[in-house]
C-alpha positions as CSV (number, residue, x, y, z in Angstrom):
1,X,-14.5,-18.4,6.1
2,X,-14.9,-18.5,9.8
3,X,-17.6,-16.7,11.1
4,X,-16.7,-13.3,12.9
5,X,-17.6,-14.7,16.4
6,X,-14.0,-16.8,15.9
7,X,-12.2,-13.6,14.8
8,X,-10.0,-11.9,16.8
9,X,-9.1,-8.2,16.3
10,X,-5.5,-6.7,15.4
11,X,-4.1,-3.9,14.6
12,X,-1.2,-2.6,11.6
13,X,0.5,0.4,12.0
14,X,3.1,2.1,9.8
15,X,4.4,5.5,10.6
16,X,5.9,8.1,7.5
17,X,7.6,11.6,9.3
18,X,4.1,13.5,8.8
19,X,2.0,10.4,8.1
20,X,0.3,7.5,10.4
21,X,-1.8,4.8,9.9
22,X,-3.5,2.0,11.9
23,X,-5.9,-0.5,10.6
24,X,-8.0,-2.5,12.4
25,X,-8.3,-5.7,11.2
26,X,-10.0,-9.2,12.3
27,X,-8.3,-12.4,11.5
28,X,-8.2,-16.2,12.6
29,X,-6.8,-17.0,15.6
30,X,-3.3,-17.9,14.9
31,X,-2.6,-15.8,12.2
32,X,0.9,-14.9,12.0
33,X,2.5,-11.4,11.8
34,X,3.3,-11.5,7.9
35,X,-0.4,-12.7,7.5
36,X,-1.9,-9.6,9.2
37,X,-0.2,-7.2,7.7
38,X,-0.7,-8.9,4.2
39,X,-4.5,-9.3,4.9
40,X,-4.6,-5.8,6.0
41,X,-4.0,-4.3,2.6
42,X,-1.2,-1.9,4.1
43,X,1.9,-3.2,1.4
44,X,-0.6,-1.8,-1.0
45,X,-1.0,1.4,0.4
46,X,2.6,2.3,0.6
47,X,4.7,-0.1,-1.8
48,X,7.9,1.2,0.1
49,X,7.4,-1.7,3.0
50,X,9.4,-4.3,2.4
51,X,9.1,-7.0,5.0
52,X,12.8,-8.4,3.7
53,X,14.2,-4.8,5.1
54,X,11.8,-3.5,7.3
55,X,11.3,-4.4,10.5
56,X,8.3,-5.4,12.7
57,X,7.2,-5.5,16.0
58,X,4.0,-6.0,18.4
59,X,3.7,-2.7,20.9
60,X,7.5,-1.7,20.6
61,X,8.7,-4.9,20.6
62,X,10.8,-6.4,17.7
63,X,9.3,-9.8,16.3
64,X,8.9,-11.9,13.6
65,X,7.2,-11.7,11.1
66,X,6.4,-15.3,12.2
67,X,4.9,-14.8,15.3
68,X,1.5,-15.7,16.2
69,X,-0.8,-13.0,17.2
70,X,-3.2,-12.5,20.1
71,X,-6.3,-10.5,19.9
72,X,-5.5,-6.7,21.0
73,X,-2.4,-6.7,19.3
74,X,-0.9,-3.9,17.4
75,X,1.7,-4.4,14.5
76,X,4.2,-1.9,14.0
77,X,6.2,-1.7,11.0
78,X,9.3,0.5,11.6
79,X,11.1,2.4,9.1
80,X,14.9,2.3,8.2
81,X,16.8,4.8,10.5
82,X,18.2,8.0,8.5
83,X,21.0,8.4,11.0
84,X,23.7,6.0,12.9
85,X,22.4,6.4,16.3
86,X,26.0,6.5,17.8
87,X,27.3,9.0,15.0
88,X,24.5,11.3,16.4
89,X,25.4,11.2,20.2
90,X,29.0,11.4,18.9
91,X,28.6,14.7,17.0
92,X,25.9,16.0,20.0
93,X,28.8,15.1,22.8
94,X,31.5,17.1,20.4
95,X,29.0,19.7,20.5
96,X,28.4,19.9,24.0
97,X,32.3,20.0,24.6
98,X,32.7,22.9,22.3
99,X,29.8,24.9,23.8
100,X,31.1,24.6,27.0
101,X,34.6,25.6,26.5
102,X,33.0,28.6,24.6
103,X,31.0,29.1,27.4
104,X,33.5,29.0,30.1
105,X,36.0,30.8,28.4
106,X,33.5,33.6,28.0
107,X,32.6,33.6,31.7
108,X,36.1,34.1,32.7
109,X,36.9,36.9,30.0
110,X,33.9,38.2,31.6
111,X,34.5,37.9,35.4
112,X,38.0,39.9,34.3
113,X,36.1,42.1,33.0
């Protein structure tokens, strides 16, 4: 084991909808994503991760789980998305169209008025 003057200090972070959790860690330096977050005991905590689905990133970043760290860095597993992204802004934009129509239809039935 290396002594903790060689360590270097990382962070894993997983986010549920009413649940986050970041765990400071200190590992080796050039310890990989996929070694981090195994060494930080965080696929035991929530058994959902699965690093052959989920995806991972350092600060907002995608990367892979092969990527070396550097000390400082923070981990992020992401979650699976619920929705299409583009399905959304297409049902918000048919939305919006409706509203207005509505909207300026009533505007002119009002200035009649």
């Amino acid at each position: 084991m290396e002594s903790e003057s060689n360590l270097i200090k990382v962070e894993v972070a997983f986010a549920l909808p009413h649940e986050q959790v970041i765990l400071a860690i200190d590992v080796s330096p050039g310890t990989t994503i996929d070694q981090a977050i195994q060494q930080s005991g965080i696929l035991d905590r929530y058994p959902q991760i699965d690093l052959a689905h989920n995806k991972v990133g350092v600060f907002g970043r995608l990367a892979k789980l092969s990527q070396v760290l550097r000390a400082g860095d923070r981990v992020e597993i992401y979650r699976g998305l619920i929705a299409d992204p583009k399905e959304v802004r297409r049902q918000r934009a048919a939305e919006g169209k409706v509203t207005k129509r509505g909207a300026g239809a009533h505007e002119e039935a009002g200035d009649e008025a």
